[in-house]
Structures are given as C-alpha cells and as structure tokens.
PDB file with SEQRES, HELIX, SHEET and CRYST1 records, atoms N, CA, C and O in Angstrom:
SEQRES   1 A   84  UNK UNK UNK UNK UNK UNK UNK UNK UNK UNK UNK UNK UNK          
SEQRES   2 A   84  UNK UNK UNK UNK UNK UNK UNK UNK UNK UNK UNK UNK UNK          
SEQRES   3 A   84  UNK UNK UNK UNK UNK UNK UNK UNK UNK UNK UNK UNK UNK          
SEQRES   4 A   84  UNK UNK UNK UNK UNK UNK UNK UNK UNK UNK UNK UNK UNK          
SEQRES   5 A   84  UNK UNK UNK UNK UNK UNK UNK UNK UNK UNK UNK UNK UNK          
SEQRES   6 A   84  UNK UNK UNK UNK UNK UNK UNK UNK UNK UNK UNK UNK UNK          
SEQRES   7 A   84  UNK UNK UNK UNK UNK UNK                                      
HELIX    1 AA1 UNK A   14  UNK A   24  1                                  11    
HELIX    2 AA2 UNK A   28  UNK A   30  5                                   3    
HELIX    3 AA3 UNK A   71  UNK A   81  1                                  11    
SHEET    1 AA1 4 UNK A   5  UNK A   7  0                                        
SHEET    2 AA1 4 UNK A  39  UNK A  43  1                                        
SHEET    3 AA1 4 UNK A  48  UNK A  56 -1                                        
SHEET    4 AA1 4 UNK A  34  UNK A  36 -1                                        
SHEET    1 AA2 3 UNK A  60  UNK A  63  0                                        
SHEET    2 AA2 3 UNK A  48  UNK A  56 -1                                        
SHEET    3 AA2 3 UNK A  66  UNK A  67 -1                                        
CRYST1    1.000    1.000    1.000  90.00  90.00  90.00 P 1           1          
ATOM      1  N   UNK A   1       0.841  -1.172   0.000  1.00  0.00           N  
ATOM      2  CA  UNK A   1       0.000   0.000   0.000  1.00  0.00           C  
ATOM      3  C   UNK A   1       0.889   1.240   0.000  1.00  0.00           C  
ATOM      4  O   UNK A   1       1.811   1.339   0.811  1.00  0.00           O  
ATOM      5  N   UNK A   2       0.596   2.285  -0.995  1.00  0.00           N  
ATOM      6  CA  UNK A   2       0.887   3.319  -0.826  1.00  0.00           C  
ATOM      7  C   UNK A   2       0.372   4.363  -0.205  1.00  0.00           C  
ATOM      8  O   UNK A   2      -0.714   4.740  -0.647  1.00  0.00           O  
ATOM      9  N   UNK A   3       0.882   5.027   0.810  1.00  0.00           N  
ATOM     10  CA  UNK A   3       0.035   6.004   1.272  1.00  0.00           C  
ATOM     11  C   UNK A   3       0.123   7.502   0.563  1.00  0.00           C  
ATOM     12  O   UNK A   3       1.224   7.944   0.233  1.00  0.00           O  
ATOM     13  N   UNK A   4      -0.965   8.180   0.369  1.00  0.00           N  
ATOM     14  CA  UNK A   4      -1.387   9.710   0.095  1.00  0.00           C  
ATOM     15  C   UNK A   4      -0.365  10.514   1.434  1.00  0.00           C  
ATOM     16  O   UNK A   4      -0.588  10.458   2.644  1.00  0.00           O  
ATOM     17  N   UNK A   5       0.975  11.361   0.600  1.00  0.00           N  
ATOM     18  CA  UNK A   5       1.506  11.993   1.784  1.00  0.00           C  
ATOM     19  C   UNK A   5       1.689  13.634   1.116  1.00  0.00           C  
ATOM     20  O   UNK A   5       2.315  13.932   0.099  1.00  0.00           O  
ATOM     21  N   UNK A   6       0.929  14.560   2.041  1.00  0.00           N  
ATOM     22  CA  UNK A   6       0.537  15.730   2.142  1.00  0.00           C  
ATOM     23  C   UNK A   6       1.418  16.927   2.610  1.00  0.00           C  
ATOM     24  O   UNK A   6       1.689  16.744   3.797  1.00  0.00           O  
ATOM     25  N   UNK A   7       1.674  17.461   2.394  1.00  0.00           N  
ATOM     26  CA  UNK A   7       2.379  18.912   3.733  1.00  0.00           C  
ATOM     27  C   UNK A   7       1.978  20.048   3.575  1.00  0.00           C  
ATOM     28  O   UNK A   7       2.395  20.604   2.559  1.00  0.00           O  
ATOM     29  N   UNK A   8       1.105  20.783   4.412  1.00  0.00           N  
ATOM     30  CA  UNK A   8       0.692  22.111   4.753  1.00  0.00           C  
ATOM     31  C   UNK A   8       1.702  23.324   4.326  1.00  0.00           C  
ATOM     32  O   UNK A   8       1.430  24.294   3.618  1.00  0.00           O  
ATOM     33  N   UNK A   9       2.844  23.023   4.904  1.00  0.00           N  
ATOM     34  CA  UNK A   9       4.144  23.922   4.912  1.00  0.00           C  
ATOM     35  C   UNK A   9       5.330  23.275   4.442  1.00  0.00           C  
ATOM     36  O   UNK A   9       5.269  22.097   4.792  1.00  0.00           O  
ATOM     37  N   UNK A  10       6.031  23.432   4.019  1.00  0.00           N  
ATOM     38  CA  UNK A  10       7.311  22.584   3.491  1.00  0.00           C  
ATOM     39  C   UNK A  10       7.494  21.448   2.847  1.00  0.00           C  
ATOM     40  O   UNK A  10       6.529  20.743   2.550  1.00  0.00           O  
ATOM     41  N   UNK A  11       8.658  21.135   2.563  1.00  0.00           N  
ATOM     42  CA  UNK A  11       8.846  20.031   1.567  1.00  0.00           C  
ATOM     43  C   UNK A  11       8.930  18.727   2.523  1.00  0.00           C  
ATOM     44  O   UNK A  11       9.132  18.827   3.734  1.00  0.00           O  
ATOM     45  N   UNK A  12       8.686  17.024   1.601  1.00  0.00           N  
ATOM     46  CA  UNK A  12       9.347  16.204   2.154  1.00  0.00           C  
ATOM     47  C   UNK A  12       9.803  15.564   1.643  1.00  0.00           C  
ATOM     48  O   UNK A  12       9.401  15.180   0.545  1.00  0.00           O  
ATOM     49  N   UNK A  13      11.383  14.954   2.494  1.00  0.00           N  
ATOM     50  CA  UNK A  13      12.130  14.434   2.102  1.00  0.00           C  
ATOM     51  C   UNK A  13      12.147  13.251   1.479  1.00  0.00           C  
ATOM     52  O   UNK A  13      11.126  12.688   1.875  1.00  0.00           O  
ATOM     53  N   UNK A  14      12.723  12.526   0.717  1.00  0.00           N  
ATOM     54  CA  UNK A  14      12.602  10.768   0.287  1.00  0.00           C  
ATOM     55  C   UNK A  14      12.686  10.136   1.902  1.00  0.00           C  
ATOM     56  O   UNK A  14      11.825   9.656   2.639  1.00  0.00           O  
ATOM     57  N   UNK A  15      14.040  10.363   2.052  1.00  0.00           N  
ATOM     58  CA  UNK A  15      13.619   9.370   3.278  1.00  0.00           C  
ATOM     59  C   UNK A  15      12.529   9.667   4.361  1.00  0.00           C  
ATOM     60  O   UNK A  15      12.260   8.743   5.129  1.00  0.00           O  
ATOM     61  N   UNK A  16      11.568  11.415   4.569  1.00  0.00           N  
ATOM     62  CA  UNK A  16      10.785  10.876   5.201  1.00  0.00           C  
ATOM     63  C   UNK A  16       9.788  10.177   4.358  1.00  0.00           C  
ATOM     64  O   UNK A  16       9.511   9.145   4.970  1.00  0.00           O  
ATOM     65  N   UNK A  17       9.077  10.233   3.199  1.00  0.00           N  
ATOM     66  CA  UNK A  17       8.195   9.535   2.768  1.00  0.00           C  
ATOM     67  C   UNK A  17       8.334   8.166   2.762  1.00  0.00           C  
ATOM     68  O   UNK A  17       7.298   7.510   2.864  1.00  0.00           O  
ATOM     69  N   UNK A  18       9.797   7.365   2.629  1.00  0.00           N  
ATOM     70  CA  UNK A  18      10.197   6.091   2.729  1.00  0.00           C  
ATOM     71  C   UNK A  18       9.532   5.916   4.115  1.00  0.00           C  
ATOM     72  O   UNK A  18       8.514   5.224   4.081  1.00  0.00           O  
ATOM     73  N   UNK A  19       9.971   6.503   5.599  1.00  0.00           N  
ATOM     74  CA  UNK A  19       9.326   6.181   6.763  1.00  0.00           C  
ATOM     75  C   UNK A  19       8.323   6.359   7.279  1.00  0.00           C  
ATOM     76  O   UNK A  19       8.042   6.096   8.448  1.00  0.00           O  
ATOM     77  N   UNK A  20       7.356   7.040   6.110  1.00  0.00           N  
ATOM     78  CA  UNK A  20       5.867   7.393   6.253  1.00  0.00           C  
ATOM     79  C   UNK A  20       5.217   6.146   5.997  1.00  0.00           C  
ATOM     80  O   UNK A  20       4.472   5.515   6.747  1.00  0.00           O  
ATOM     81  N   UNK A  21       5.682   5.816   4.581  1.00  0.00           N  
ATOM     82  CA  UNK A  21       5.466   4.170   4.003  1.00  0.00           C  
ATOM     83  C   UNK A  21       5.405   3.356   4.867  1.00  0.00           C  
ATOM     84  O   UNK A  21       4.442   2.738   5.322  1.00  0.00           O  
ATOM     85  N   UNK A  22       6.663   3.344   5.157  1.00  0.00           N  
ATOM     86  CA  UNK A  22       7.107   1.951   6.318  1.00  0.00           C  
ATOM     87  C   UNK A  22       5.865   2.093   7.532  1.00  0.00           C  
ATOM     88  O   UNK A  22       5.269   1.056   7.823  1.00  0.00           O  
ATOM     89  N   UNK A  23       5.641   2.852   7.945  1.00  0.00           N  
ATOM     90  CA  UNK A  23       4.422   2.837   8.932  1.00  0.00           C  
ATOM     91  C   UNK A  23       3.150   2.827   8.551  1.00  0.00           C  
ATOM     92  O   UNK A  23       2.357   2.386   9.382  1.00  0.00           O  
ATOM     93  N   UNK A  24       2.792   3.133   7.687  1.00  0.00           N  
ATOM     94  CA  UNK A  24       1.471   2.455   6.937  1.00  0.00           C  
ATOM     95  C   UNK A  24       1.713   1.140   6.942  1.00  0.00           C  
ATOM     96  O   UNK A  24       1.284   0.398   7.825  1.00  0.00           O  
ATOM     97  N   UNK A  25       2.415   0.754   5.960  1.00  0.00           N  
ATOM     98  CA  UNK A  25       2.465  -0.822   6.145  1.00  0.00           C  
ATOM     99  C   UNK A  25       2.647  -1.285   7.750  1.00  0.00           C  
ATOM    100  O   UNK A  25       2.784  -2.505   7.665  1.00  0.00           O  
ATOM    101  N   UNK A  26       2.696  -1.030   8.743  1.00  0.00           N  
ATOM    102  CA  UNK A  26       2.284  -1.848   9.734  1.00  0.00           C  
ATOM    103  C   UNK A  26       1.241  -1.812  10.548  1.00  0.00           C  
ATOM    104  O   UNK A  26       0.957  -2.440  11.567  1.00  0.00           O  
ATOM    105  N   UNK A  27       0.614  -0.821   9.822  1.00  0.00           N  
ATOM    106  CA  UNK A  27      -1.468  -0.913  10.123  1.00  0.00           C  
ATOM    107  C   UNK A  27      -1.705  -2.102   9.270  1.00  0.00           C  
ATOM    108  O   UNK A  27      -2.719  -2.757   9.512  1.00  0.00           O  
ATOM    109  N   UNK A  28      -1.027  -2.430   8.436  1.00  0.00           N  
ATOM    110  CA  UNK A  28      -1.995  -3.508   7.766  1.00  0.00           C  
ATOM    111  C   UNK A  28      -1.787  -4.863   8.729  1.00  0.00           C  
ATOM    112  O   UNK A  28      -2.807  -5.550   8.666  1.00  0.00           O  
ATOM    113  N   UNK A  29      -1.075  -5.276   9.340  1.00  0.00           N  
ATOM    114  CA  UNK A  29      -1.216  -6.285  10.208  1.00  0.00           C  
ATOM    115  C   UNK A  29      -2.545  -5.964  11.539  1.00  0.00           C  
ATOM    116  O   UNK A  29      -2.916  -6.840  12.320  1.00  0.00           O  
ATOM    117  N   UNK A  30      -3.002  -4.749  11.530  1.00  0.00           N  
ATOM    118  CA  UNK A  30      -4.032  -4.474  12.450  1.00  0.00           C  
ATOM    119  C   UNK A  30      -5.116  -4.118  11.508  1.00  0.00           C  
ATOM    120  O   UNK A  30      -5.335  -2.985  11.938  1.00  0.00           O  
ATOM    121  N   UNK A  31      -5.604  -4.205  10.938  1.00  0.00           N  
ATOM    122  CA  UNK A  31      -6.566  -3.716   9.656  1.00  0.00           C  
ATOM    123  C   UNK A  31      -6.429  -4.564   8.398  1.00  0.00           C  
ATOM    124  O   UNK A  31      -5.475  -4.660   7.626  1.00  0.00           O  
ATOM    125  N   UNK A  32      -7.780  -5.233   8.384  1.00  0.00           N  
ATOM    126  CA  UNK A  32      -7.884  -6.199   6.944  1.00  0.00           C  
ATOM    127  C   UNK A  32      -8.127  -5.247   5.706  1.00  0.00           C  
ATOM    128  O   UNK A  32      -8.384  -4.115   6.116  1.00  0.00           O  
ATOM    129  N   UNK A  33      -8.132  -5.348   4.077  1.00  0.00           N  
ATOM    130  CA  UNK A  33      -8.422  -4.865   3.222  1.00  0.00           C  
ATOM    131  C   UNK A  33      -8.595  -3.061   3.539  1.00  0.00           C  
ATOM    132  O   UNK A  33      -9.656  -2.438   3.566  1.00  0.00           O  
ATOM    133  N   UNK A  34      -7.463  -2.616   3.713  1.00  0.00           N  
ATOM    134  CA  UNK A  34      -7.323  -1.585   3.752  1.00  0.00           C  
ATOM    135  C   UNK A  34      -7.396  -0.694   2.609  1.00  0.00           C  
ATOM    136  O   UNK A  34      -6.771  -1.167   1.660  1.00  0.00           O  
ATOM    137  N   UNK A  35      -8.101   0.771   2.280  1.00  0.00           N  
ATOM    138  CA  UNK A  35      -8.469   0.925   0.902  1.00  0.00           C  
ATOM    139  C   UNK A  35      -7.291   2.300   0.509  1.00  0.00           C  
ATOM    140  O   UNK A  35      -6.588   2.314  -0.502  1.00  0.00           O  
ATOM    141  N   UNK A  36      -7.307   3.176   1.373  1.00  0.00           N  
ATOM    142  CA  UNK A  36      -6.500   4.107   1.616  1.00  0.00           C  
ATOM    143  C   UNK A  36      -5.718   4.487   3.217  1.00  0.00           C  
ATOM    144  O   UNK A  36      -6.155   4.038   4.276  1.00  0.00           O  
ATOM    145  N   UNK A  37      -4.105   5.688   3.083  1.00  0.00           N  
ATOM    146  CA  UNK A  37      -4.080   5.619   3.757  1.00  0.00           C  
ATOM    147  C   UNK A  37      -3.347   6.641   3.994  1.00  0.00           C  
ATOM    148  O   UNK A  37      -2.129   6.470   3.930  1.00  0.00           O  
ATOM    149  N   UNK A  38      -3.948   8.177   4.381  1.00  0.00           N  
ATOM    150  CA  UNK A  38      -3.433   9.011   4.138  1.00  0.00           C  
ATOM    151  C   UNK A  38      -2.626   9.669   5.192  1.00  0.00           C  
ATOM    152  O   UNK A  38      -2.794   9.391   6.379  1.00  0.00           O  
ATOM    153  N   UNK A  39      -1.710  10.580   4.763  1.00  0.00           N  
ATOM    154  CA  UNK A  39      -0.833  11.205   6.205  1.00  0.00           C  
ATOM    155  C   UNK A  39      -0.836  12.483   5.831  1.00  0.00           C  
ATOM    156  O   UNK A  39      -0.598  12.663   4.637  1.00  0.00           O  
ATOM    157  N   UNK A  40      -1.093  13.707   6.681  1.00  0.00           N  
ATOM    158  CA  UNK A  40      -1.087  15.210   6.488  1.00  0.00           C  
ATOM    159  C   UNK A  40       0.307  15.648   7.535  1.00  0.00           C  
ATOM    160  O   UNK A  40       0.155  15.156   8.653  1.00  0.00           O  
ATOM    161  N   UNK A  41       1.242  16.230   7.436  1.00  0.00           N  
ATOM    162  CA  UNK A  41       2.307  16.669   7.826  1.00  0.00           C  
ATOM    163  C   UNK A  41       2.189  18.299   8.014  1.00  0.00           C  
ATOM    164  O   UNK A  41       2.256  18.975   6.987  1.00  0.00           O  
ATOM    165  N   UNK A  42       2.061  18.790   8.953  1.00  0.00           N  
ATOM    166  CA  UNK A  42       1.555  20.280   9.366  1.00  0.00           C  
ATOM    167  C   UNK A  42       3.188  20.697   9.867  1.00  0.00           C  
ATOM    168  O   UNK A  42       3.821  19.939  10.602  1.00  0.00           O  
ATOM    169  N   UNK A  43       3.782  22.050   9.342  1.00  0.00           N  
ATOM    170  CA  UNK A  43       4.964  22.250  10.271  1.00  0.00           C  
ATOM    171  C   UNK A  43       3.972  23.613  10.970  1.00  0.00           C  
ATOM    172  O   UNK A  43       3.248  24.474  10.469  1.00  0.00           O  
ATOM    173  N   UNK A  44       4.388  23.263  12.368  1.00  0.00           N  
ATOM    174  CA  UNK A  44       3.977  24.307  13.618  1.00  0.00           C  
ATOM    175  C   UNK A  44       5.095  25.526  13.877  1.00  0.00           C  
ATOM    176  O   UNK A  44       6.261  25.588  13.488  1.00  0.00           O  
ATOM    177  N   UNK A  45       4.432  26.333  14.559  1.00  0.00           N  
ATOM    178  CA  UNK A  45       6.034  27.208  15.123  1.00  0.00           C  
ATOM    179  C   UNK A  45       6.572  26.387  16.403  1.00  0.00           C  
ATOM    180  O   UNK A  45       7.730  26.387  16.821  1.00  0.00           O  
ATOM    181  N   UNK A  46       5.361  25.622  16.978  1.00  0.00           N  
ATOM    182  CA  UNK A  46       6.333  24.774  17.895  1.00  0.00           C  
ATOM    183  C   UNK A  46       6.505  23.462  17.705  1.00  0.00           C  
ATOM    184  O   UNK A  46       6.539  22.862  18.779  1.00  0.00           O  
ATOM    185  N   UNK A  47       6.623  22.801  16.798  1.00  0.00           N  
ATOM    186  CA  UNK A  47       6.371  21.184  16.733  1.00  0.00           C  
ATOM    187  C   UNK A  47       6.137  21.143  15.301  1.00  0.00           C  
ATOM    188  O   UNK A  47       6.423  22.041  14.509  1.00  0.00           O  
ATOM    189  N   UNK A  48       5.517  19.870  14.993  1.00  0.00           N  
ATOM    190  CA  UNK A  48       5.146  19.284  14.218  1.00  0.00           C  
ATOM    191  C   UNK A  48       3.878  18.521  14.605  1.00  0.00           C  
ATOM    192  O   UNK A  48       3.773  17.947  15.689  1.00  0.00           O  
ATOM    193  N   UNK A  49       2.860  18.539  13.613  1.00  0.00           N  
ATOM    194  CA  UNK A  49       1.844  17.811  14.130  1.00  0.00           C  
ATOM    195  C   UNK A  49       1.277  16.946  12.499  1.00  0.00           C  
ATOM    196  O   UNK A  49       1.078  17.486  11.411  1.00  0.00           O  
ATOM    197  N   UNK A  50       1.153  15.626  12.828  1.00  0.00           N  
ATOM    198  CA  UNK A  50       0.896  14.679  12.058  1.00  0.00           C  
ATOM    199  C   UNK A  50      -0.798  13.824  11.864  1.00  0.00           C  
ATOM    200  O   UNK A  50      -0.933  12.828  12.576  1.00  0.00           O  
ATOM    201  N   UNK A  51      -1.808  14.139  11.100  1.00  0.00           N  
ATOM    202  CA  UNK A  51      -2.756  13.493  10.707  1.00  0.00           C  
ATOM    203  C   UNK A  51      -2.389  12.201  10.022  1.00  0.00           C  
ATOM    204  O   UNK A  51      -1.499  12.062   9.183  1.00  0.00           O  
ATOM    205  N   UNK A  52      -3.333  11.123  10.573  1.00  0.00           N  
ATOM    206  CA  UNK A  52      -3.238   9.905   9.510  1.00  0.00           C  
ATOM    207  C   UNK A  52      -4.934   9.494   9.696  1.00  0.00           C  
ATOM    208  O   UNK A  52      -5.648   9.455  10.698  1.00  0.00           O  
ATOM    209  N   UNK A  53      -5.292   9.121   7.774  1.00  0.00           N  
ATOM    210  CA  UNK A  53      -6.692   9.216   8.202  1.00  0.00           C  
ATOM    211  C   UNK A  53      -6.060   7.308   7.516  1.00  0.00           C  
ATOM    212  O   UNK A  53      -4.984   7.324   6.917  1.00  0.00           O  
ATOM    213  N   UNK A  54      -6.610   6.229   7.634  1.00  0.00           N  
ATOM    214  CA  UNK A  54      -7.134   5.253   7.576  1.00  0.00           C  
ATOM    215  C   UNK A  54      -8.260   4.929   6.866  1.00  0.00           C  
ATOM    216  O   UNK A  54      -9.244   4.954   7.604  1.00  0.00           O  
ATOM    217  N   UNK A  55      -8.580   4.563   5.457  1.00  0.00           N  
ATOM    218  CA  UNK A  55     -10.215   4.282   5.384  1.00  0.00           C  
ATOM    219  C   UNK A  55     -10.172   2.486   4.983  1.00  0.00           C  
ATOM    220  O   UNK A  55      -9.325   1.951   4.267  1.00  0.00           O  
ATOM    221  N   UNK A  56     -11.271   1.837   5.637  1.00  0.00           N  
ATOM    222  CA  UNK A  56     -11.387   0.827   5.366  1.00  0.00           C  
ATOM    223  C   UNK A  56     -12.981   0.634   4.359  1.00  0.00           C  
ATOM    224  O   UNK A  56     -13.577   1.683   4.116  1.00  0.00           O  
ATOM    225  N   UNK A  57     -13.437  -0.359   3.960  1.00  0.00           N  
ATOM    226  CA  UNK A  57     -14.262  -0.810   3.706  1.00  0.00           C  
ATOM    227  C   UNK A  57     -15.148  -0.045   4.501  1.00  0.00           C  
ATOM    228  O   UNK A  57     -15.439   1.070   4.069  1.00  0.00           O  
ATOM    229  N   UNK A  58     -15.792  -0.532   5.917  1.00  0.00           N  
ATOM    230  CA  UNK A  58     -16.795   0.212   6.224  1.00  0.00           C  
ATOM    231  C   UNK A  58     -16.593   1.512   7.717  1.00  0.00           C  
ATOM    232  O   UNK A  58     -17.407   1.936   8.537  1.00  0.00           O  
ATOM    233  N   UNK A  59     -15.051   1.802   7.485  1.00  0.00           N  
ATOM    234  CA  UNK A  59     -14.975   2.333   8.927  1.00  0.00           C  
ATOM    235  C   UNK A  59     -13.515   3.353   8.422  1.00  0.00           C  
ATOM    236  O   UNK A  59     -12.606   3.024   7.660  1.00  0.00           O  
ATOM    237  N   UNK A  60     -13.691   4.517   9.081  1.00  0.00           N  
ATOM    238  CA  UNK A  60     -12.327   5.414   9.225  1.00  0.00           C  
ATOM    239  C   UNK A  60     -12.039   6.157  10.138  1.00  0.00           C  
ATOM    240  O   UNK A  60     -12.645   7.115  10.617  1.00  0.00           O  
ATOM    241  N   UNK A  61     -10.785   5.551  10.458  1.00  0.00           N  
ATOM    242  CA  UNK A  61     -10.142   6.199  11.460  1.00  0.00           C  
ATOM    243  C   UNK A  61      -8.976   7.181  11.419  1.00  0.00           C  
ATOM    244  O   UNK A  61      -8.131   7.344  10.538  1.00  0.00           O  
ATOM    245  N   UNK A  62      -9.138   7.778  12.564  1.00  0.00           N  
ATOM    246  CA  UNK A  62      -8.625   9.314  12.058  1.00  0.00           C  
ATOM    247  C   UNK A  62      -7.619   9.144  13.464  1.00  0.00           C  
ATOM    248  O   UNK A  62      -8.186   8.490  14.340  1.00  0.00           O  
ATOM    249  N   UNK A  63      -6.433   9.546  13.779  1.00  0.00           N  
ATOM    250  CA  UNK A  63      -5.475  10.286  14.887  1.00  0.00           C  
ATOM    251  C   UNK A  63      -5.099  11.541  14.437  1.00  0.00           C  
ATOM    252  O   UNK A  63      -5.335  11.974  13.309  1.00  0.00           O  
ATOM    253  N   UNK A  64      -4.531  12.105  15.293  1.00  0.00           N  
ATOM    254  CA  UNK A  64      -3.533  13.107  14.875  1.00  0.00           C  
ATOM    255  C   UNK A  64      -2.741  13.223  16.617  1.00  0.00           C  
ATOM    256  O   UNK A  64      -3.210  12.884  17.704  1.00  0.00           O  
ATOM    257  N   UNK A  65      -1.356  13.860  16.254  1.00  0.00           N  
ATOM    258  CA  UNK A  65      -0.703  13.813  17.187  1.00  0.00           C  
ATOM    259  C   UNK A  65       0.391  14.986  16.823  1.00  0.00           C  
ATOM    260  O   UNK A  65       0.809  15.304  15.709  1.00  0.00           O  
ATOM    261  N   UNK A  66       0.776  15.616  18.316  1.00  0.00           N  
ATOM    262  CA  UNK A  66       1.858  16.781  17.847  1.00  0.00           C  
ATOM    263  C   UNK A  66       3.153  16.708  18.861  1.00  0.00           C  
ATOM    264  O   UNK A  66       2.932  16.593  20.067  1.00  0.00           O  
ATOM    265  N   UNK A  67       4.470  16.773  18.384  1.00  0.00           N  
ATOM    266  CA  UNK A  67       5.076  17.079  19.165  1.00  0.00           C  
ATOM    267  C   UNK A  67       6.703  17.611  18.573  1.00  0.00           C  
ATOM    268  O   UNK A  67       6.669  18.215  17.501  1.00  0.00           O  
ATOM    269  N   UNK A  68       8.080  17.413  19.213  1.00  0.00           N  
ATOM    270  CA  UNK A  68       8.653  18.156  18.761  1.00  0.00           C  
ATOM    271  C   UNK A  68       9.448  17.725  17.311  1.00  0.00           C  
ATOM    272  O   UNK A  68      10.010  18.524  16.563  1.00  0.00           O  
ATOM    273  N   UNK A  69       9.367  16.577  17.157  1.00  0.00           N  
ATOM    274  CA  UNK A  69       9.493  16.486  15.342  1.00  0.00           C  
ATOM    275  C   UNK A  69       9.272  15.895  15.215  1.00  0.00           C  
ATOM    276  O   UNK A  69       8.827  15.267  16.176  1.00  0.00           O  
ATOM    277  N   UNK A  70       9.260  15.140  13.631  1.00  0.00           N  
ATOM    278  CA  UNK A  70       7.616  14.677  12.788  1.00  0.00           C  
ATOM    279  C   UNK A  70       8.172  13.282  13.191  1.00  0.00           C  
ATOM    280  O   UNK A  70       7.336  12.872  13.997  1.00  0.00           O  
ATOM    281  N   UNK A  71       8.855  12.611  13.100  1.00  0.00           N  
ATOM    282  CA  UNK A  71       9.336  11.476  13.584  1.00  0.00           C  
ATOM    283  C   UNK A  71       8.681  10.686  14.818  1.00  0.00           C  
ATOM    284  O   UNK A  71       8.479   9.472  14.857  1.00  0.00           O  
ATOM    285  N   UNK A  72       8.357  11.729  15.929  1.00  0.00           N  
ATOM    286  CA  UNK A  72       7.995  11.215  17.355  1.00  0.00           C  
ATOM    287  C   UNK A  72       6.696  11.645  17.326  1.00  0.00           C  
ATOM    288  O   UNK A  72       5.989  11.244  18.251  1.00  0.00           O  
ATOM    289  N   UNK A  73       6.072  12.537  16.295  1.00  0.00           N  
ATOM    290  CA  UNK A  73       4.423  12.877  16.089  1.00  0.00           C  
ATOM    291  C   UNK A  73       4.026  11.611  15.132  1.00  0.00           C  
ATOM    292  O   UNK A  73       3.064  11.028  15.633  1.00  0.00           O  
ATOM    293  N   UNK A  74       4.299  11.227  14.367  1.00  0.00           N  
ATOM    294  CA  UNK A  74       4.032   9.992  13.665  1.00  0.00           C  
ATOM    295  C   UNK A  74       3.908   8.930  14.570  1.00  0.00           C  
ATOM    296  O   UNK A  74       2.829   8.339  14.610  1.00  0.00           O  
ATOM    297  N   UNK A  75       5.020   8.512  15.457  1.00  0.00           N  
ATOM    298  CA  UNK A  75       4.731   7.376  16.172  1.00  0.00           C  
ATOM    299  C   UNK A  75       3.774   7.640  17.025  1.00  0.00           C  
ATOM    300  O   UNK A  75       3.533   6.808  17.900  1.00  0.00           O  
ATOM    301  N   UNK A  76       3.341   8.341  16.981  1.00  0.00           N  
ATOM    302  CA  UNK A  76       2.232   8.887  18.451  1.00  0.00           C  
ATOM    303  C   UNK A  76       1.302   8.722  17.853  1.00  0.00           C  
ATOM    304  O   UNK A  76       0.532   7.894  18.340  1.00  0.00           O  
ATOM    305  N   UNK A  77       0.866   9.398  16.502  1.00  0.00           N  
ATOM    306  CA  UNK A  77      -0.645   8.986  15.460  1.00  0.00           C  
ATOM    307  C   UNK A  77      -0.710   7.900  15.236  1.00  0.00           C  
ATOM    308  O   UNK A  77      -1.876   7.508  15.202  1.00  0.00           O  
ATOM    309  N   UNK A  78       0.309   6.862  14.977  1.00  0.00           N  
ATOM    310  CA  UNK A  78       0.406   5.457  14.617  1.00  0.00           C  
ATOM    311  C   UNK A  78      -0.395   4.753  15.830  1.00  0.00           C  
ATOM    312  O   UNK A  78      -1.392   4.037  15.739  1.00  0.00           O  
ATOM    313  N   UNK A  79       0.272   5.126  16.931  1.00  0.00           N  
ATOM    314  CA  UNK A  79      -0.253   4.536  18.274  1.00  0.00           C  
ATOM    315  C   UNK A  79      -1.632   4.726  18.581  1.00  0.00           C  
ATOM    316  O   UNK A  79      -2.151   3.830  19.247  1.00  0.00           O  
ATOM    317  N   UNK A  80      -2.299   5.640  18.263  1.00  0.00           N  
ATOM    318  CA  UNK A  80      -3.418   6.389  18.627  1.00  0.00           C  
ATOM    319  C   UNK A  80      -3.850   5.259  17.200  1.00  0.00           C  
ATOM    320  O   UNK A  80      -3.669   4.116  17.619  1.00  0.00           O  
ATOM    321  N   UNK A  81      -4.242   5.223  16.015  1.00  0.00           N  
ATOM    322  CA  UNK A  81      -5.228   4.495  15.167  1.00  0.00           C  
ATOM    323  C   UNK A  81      -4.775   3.039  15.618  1.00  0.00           C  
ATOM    324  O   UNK A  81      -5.765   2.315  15.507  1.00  0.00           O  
ATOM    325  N   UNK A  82      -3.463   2.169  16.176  1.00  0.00           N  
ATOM    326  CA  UNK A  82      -3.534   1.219  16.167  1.00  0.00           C  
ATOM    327  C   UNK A  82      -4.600   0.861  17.698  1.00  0.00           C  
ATOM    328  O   UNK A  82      -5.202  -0.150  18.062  1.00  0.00           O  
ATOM    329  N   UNK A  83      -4.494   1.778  18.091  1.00  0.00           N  
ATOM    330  CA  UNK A  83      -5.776   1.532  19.551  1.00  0.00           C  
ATOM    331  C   UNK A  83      -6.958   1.352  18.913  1.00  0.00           C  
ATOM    332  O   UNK A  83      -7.626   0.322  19.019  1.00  0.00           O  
ATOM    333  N   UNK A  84      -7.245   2.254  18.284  1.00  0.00           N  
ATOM    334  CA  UNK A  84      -8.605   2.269  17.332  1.00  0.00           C  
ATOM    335  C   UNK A  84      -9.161   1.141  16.501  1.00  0.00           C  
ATOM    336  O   UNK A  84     -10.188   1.308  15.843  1.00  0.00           O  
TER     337      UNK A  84                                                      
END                                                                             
C-alpha cells in the first residue's frame, strides 16, 4: 500500500516519505483490506503535528498527534489508530 503523503508547509524528504510508508504498512497487520491511507504533515512554530486518516471498507479512522518532530508525532498517530 501506498500512502497519500501531504504537507501544509514545506517540503518532504525521500527518506521521510520512505518512513511514512514503512508505517502504513504496519497498520496492515491491524486492519484487513485496507483501501487508503493518508498522512497530512503540518509544520507548527512549535512542533510538528501529524494526521493519519485510515479508510477501510466500512470504517475510518482518524489520529492526529503533535510534538517536537515529525518522527515522534508519527509514532504517536500510529499509536493512537492502532488503539482504534
């Protein structure tokens, strides 16, 4: 699966989109037939804050998470939809 990757403000890098990837693919071990899987990348004046929307077949789930770079806001949205 490829995920839809977005940014409000600034550019992104290959390798972050490579590690945007890489974490989509490990919703799919928590989520069957996954259809999309999108990530919004916001730069803050203090942080970074990261949307990931999820759509399945009949259900979507949404996190978002902020903190001081996109790296440790990602794992935090990841955490938050894999609860979900």
């Amino acid at each position: 699966m490829q995920p839809r990757i977005g940014a409000r403000y600034g550019k992104i890098t290959e390798d972050t989109k490579k590690h945007i990837a890489q974490s989509c693919r490990k919703l799919e071990q928590y989520f069957d037939g996954i259809l999309n899987c999108e990530v919004v990348l916001d730069k803050k004046k203090h942080g970074d804050k990261v949307e990931i929307i999820v759509k399945l077949p009949q259900h979507t789930f949404t996190a978002s998470a902020s903190a001081d770079n996109l790296y440790k806001a990602l794992a935090d949205a990841e955490s938050k939809v894999e609860v979900q």
